[in-house]
N, CA, C and O of each residue as an XYZ file, in Angstrom:
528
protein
N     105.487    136.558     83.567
C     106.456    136.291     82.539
C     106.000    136.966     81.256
O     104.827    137.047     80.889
N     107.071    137.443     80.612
C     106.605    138.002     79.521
C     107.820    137.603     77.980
O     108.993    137.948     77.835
N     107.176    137.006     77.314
C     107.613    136.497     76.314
C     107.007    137.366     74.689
O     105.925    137.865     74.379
N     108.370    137.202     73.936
C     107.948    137.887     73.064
C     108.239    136.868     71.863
O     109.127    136.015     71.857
N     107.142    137.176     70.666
C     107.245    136.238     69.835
C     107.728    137.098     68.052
O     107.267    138.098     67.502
N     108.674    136.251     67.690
C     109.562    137.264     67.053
C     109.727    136.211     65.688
O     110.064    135.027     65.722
N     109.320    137.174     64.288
C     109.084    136.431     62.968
C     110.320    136.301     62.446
O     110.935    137.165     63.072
N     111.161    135.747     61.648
C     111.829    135.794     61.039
C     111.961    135.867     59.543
O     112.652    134.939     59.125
N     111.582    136.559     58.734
C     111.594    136.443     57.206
C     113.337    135.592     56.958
O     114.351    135.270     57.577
N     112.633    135.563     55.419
C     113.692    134.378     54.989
C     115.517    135.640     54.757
O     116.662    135.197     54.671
N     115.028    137.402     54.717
C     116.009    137.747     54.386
C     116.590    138.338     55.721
O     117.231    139.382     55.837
N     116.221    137.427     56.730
C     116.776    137.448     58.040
C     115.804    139.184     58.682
O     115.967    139.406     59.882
N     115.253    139.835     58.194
C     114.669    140.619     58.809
C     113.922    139.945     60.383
O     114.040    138.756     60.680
N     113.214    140.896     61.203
C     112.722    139.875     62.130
C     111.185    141.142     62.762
O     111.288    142.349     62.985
N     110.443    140.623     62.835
C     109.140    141.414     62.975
C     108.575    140.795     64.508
O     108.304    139.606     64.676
N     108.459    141.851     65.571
C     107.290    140.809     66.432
C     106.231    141.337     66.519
O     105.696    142.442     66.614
N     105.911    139.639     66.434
C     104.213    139.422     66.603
C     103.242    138.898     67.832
O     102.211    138.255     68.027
N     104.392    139.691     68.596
C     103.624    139.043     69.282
C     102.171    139.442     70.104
O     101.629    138.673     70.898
N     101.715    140.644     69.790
C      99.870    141.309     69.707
C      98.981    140.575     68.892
O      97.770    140.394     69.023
N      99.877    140.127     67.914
C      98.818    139.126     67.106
C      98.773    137.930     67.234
O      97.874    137.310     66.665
N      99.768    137.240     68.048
C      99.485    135.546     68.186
C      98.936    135.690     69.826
O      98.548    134.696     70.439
N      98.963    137.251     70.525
C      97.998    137.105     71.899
C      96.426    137.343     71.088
O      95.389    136.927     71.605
N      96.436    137.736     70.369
C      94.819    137.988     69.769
C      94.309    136.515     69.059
O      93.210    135.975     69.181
N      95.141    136.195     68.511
C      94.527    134.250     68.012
C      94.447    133.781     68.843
O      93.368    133.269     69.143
N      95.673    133.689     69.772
C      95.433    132.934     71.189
C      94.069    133.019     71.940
O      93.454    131.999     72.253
N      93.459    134.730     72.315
C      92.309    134.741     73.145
C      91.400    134.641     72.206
O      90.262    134.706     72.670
N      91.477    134.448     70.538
C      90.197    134.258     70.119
C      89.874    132.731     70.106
O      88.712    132.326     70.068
N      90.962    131.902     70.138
C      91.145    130.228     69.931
C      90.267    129.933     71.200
O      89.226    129.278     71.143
N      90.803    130.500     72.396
C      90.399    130.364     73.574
C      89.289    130.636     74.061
O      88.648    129.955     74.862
N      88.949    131.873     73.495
C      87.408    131.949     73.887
C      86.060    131.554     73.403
O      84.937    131.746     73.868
N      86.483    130.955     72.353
C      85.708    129.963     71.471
C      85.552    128.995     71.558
O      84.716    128.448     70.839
N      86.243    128.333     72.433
C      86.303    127.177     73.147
C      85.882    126.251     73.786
O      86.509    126.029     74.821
N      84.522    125.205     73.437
C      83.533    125.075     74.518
C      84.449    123.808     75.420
O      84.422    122.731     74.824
N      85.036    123.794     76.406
C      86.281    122.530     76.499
C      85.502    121.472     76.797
O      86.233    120.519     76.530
N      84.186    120.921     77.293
C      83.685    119.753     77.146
C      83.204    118.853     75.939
O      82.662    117.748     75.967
N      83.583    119.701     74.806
C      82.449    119.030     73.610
C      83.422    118.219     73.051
O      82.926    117.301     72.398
N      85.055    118.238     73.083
C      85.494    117.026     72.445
C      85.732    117.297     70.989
O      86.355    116.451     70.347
N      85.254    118.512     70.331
C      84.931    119.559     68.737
C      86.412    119.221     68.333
O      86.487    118.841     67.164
N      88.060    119.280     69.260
C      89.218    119.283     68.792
C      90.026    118.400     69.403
O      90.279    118.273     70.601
N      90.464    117.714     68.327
C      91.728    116.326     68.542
C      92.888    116.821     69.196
O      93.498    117.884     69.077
N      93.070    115.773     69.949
C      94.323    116.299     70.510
C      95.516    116.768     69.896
O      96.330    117.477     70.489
N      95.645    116.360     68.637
C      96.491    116.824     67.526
C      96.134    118.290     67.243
O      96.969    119.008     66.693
N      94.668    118.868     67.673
C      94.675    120.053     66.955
C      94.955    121.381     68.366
O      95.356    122.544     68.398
N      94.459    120.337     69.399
C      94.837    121.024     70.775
C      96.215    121.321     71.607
O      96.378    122.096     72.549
N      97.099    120.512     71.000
C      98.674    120.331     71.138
C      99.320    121.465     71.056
O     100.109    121.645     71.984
N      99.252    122.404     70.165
C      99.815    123.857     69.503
C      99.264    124.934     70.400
O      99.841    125.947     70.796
N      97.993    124.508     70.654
C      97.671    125.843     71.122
C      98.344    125.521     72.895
O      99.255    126.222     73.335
N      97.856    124.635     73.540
C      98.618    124.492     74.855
C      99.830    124.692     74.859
O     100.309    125.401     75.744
N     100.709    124.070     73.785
C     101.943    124.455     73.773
C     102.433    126.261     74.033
O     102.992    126.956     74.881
N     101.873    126.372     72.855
C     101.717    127.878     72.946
C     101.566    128.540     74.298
O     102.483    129.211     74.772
N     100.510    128.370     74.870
C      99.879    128.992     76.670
C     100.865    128.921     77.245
O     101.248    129.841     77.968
N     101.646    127.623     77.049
C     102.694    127.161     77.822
C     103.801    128.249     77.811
O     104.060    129.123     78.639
N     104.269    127.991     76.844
C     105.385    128.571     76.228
C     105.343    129.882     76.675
O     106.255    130.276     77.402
N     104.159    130.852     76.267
C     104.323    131.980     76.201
C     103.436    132.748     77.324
O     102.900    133.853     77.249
N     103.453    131.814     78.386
C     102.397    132.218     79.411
C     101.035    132.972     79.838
O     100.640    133.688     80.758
N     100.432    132.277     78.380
C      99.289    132.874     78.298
C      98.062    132.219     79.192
O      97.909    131.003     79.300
N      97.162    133.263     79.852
C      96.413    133.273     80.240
C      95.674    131.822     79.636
O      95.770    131.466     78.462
N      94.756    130.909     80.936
C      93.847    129.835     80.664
C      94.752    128.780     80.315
O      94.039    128.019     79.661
N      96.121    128.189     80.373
C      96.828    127.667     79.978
C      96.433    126.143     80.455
O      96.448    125.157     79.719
N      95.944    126.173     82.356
C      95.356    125.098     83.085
C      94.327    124.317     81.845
O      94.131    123.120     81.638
N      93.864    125.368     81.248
C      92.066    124.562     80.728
C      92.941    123.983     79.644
O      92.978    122.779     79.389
N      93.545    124.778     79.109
C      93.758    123.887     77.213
C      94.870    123.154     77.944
O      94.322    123.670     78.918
N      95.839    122.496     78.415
C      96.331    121.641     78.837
C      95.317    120.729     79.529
O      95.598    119.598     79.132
N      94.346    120.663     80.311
C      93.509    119.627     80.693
C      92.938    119.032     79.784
O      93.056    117.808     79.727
N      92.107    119.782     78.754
C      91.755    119.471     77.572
C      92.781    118.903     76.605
O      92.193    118.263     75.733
N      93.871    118.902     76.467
C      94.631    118.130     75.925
C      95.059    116.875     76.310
O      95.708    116.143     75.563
N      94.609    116.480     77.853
C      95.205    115.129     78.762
C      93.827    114.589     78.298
O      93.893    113.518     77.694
N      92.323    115.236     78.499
C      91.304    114.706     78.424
C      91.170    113.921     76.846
O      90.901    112.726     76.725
N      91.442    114.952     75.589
C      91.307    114.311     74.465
C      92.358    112.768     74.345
O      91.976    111.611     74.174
N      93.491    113.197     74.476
C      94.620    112.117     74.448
C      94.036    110.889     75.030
O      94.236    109.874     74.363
N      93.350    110.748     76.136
C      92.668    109.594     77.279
C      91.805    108.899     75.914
O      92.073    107.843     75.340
N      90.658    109.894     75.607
C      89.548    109.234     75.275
C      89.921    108.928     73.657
O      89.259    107.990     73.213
N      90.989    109.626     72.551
C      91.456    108.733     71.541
C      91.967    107.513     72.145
O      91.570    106.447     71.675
N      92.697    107.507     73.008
C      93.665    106.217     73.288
C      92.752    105.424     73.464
O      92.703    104.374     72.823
N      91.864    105.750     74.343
C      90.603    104.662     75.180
C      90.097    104.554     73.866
O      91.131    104.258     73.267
N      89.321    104.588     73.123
C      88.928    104.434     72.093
C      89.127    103.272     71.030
O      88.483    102.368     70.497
N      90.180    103.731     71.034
C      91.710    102.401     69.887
C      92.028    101.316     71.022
O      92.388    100.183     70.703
N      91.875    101.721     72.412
C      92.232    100.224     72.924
C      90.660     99.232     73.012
O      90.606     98.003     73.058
N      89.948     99.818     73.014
C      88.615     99.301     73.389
C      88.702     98.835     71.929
O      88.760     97.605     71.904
N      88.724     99.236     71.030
C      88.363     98.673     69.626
C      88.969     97.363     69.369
O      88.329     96.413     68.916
N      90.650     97.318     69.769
C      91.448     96.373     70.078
C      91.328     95.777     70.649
O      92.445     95.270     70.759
N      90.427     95.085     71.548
C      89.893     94.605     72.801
C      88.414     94.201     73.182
O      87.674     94.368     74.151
N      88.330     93.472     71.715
C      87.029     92.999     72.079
C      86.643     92.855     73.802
O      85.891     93.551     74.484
N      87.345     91.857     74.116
C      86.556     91.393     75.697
C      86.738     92.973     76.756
O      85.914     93.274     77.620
N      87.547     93.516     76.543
C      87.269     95.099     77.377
C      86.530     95.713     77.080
O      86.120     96.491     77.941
N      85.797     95.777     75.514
C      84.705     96.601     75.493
C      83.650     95.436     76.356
O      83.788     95.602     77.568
N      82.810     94.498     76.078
C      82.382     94.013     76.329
C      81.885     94.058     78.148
O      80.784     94.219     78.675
N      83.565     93.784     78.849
C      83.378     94.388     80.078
C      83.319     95.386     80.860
O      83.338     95.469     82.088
N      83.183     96.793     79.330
C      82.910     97.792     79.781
C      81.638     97.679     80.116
O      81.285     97.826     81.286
N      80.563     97.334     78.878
C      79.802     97.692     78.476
C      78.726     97.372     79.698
O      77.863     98.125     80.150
N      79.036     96.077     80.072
C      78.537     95.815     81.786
C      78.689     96.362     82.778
O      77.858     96.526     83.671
N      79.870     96.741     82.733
C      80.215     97.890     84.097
C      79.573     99.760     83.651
O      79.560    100.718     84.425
N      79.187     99.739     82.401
C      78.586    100.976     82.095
C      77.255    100.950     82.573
O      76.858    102.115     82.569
N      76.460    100.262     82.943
C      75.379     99.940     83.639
C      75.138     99.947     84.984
O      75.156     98.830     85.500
N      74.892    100.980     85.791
C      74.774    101.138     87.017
C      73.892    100.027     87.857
O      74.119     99.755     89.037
N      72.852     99.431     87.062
C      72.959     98.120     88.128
C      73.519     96.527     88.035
O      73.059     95.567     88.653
N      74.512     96.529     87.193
C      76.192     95.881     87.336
C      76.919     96.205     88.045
O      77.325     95.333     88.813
N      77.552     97.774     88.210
C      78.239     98.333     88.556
C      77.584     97.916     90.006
O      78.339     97.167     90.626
N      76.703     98.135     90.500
C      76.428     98.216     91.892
C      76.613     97.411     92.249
O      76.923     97.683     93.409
N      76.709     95.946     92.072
C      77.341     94.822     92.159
C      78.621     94.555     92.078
O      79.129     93.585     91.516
N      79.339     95.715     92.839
C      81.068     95.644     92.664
C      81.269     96.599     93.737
O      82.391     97.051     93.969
N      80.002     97.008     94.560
C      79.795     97.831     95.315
C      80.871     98.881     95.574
O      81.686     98.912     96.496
N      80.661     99.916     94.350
C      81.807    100.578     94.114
C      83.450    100.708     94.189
O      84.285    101.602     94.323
N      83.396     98.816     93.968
C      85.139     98.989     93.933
C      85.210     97.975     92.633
O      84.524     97.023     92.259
N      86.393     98.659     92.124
C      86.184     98.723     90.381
C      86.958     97.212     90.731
O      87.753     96.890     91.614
N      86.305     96.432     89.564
C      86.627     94.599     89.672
C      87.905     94.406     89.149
O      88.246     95.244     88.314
N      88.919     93.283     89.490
C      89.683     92.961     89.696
C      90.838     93.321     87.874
O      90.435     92.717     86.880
N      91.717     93.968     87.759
C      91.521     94.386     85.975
C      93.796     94.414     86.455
O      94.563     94.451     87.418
N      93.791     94.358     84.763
C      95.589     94.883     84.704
C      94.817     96.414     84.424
O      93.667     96.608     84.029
N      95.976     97.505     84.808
C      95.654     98.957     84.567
C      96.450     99.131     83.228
O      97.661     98.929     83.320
N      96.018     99.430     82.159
C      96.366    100.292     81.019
C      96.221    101.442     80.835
O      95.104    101.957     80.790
N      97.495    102.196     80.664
C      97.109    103.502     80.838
C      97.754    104.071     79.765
O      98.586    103.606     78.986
N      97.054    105.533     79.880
C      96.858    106.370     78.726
C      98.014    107.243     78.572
O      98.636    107.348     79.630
N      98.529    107.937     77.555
C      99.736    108.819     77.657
C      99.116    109.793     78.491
O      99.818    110.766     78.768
N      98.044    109.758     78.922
C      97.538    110.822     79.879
C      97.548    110.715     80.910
O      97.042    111.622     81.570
N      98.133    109.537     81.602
C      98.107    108.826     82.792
C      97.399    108.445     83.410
O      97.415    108.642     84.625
N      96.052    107.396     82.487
C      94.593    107.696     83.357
C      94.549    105.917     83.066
O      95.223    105.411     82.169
N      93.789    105.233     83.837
C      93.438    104.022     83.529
C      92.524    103.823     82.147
O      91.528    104.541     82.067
N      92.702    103.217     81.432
C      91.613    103.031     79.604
C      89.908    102.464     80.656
O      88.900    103.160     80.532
N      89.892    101.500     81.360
C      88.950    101.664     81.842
C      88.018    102.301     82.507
O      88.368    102.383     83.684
N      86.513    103.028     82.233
C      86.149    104.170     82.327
C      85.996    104.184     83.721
O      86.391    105.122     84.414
N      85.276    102.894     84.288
C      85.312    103.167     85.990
C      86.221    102.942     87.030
O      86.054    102.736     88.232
N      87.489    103.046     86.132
C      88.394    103.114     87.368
C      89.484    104.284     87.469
O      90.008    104.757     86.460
N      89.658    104.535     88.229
C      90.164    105.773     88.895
C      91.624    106.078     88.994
O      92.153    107.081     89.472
N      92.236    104.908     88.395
C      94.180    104.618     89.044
C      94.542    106.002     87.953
O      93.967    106.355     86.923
N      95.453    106.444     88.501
C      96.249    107.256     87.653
C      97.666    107.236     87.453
O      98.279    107.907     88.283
N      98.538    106.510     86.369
C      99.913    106.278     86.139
C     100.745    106.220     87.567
O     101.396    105.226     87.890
N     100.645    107.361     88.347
C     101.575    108.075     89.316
C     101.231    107.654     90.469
O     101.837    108.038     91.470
N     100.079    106.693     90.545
C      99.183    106.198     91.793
C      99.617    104.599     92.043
O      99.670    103.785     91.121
N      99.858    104.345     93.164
C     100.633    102.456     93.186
C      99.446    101.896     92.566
O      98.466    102.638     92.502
N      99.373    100.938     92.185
C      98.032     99.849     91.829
C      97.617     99.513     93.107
O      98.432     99.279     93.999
N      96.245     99.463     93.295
C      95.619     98.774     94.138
C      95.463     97.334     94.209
O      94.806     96.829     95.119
């Protein structure tokens, strides 16, 4: 697919740019370390959009990275909200707790993330998955 990205000045002239928003694009991108968490999902939104949109190359990674940030703000603000869930994280973050559930995540409601992921870190449900 090939998409072209086209400026509009205010006196209706129209310029494309689009060599230069593929050159921000692969410099955004290759600068990118996607595990470190460095950009909010607010700041990661534009550029996936973008990949999206304009079918740029690596589009998979900055869209994953955008489900991943979204999870762990949300998880974040609900855990804060939630005294007793942090709490029963904080036990199940301990591998010899956890082993005592002999790897099946303990009995919980699933809250999930606009990312479709369970807020609890050791469990696995994903929005689109029946509840167990």
């Amino acid at each position: 697919m090939r998409v072209t990205v086209i400026a509009r000045d205010e006196d209706g002239t129209e310029t494309d740019i689009t060599e230069g928003v593929q050159a921000m694009y692969d410099l955004v991108i290759g600068s990118m370390d996607w595990g470190s968490g460095f950009w909010s999902a607010e700041d990661a939104l534009p550029v996936a959009k973008l990949a999206r949109v304009c079918g740029f190359p690596r589009v998979e990674e900055a869209e994953r990275y955008l489900q991943e940030q979204m999870h762990s703000e949300e998880q974040q603000i609900f855990l804060q909200r939630h005294n007793k869930a942090r709490d029963v994280m904080r036990i199940l973050d301990n591998p010899a707790d956890r082993a005592s559930f002999r790897n099946v995540a303990p009995p919980h409601d699933h809250v999930f993330s606009s990312a479709g992921r369970c807020m609890w870190s050791w469990c696995e449900a994903r929005e689109e998955q029946q509840c167990e």
